[in-house]
Backbone bond lengths (Angstrom), bond angles and torsions (degrees), N, CA, C in turn:
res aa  C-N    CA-C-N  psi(-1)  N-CA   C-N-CA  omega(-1)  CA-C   N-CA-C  phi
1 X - - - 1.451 - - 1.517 109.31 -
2 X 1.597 117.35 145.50 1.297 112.95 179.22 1.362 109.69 -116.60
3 X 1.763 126.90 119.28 1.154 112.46 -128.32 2.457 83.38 -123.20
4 X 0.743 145.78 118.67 1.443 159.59 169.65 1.874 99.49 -60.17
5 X 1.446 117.30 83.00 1.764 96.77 -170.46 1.041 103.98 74.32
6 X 1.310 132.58 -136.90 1.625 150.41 -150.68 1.877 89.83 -108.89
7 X 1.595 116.36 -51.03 1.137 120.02 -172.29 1.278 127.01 -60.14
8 X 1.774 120.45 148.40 1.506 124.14 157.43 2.105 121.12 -36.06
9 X 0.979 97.15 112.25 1.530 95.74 176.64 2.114 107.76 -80.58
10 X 0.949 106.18 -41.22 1.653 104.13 167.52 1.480 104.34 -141.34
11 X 1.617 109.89 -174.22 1.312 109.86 -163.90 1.448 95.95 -104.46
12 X 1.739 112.69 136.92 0.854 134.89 173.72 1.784 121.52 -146.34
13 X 1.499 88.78 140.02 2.142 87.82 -165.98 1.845 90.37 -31.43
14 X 1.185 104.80 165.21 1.213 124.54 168.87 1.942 99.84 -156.88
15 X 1.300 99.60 153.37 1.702 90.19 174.56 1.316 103.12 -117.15
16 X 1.367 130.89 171.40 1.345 130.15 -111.51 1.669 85.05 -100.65
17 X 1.689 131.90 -33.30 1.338 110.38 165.49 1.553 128.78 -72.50
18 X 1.743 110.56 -10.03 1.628 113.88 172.52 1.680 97.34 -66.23
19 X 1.235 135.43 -42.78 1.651 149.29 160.50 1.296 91.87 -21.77
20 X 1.423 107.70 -83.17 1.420 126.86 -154.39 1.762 97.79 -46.63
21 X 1.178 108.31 -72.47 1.338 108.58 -179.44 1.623 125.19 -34.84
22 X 1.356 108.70 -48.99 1.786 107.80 176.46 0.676 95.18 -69.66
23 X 1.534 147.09 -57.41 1.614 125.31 -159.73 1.538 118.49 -67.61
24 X 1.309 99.19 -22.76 1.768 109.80 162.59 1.630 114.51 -54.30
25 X 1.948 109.18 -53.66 1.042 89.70 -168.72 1.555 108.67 -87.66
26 X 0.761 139.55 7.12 1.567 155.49 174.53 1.536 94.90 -55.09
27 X 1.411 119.86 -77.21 1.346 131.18 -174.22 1.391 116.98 -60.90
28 X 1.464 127.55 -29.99 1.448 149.18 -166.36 2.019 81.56 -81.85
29 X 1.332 123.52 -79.69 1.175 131.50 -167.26 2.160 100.72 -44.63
30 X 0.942 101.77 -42.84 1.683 110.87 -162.75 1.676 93.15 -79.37
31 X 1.142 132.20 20.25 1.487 131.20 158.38 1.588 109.03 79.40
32 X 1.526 96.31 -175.30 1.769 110.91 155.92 1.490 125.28 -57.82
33 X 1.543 102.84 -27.23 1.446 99.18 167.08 1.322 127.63 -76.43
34 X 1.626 118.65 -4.90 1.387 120.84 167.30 1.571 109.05 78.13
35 X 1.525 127.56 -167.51 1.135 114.23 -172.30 1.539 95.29 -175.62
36 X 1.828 114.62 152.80 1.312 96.94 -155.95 1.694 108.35 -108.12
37 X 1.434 146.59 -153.37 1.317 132.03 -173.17 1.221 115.49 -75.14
38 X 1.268 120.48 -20.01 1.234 131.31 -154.18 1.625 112.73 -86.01
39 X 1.505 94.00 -37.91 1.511 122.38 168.70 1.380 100.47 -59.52
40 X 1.406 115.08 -63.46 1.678 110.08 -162.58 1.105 109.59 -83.99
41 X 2.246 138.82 13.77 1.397 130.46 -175.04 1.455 73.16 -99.22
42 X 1.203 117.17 -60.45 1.563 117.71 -164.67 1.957 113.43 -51.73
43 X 1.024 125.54 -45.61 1.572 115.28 176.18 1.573 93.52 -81.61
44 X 0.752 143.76 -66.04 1.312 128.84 -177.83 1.320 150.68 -45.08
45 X 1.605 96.84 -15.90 1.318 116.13 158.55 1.498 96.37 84.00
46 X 1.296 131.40 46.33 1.811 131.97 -147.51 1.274 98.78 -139.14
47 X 1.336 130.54 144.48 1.319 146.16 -177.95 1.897 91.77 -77.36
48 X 1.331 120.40 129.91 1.785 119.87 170.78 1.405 104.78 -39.90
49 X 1.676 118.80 -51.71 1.295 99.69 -173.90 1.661 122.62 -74.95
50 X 1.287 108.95 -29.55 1.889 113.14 163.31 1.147 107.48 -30.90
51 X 1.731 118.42 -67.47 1.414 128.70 -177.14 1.506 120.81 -29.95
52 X 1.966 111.81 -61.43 0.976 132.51 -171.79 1.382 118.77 -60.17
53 X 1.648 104.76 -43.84 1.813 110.38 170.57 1.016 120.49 -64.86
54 X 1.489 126.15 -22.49 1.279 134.56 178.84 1.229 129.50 -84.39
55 X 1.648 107.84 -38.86 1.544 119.60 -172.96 1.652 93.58 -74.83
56 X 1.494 111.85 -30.38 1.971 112.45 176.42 1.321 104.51 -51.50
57 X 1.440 121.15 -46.94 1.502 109.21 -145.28 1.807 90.83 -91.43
58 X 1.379 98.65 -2.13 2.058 96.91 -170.02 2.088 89.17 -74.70
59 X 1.172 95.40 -59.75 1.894 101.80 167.28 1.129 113.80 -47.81
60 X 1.283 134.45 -68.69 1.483 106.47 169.58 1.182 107.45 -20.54
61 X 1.415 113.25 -102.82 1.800 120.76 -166.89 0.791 118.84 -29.45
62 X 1.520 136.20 2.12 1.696 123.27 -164.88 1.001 128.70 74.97
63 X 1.179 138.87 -3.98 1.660 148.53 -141.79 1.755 94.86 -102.27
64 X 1.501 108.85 -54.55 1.658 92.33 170.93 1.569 94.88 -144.67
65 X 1.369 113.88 155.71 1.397 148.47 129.81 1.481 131.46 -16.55
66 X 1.295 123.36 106.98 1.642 117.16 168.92 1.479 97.01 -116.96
67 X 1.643 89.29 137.33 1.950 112.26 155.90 1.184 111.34 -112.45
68 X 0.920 109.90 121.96 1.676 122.03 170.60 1.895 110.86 -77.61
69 X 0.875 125.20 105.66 1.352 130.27 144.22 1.523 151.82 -103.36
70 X 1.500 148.20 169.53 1.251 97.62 -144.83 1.400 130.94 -92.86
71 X 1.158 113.79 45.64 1.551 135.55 176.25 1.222 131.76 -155.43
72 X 1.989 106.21 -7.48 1.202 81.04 162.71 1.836 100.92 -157.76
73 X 1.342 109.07 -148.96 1.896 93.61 173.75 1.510 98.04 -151.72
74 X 1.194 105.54 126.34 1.448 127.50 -147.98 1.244 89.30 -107.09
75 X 1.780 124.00 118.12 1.694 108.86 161.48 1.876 102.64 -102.09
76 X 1.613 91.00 166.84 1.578 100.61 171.91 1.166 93.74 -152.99
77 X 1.620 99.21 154.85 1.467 108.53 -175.45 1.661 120.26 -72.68
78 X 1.024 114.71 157.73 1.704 123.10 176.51 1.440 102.14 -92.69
79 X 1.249 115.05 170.10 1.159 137.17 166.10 2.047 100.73 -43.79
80 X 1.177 81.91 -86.04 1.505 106.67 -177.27 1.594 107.11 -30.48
81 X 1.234 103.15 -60.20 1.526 101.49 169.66 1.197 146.85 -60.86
82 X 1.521 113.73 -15.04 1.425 139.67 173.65 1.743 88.05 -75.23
83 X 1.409 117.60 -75.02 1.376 114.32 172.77 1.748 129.79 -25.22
84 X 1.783 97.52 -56.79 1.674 86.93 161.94 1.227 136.48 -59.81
85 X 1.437 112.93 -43.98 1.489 131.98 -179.27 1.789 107.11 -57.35
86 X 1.210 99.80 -15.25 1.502 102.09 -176.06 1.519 100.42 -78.78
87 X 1.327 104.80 -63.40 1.397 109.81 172.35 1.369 140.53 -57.42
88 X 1.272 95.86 -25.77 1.719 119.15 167.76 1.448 94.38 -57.57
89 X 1.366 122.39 -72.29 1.587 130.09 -165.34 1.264 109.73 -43.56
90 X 1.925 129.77 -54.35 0.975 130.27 -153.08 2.110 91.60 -77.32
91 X 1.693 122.46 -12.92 1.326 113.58 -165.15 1.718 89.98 -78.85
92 X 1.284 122.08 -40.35 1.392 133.96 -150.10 1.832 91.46 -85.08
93 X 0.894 123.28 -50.88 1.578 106.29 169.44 1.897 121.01 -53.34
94 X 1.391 90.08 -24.71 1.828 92.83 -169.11 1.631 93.67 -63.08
95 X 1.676 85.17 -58.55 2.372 95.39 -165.76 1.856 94.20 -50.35
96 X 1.320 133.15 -52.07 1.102 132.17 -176.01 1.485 111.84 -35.45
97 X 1.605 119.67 -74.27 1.477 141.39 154.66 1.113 105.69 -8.79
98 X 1.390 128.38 -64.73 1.256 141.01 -172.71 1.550 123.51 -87.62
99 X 1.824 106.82 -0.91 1.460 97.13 155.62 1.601 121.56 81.95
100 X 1.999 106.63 2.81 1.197 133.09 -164.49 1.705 101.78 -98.07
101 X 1.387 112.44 124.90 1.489 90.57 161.54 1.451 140.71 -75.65
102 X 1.675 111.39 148.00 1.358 82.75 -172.61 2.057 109.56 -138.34
């Protein structure tokens, strides 16, 4: 993968936790103030609705937070999710290391 910063530089398959992960670090990088879909279809290289199914199922799990305001819905990371994303990162450097796709 050829990655711009933390971000996708063009579109390439990704499977649905390599997803999970950029849009993690998308929101992780964009602070306490969080950041809204539009932000994370556009660096992520993500269809709005990809974003939306995804950033749902990140809330489910706890991993991050949505505020709705009146235009748009802002996620930020959780506790919990800073924690996964930590661990997520250190899995995604290993498969990298190792030359595995992931």
């Amino acid at each position: 993968m050829k990655f711009v910063g933390s971000f996708m530089a063009k579109a390439q398959y990704r499977s649905k936790m390599a997803q999970m992960h950029e849009i993690l670090a998308i929101i992780s990088y964009e602070g306490q103030y969080g950041t809204n879909v539009s932000n994370i279809a556009h660096k992520a290289n993500l269809s709005h609705h990809t974003v939306i199914e995804s950033c749902k199922q990140l809330v489910e799990s706890g991993l991050v937070e949505q505020h709705v305001d009146k235009r748009n819905r802002i996620f930020q990371m959780t506790d919990k999710g800073r924690m996964f994303f930590k661990e997520m990162d250190r899995f995604q450097n290993l498969v990298c290391s190792l030359n595995l796709k992931y």
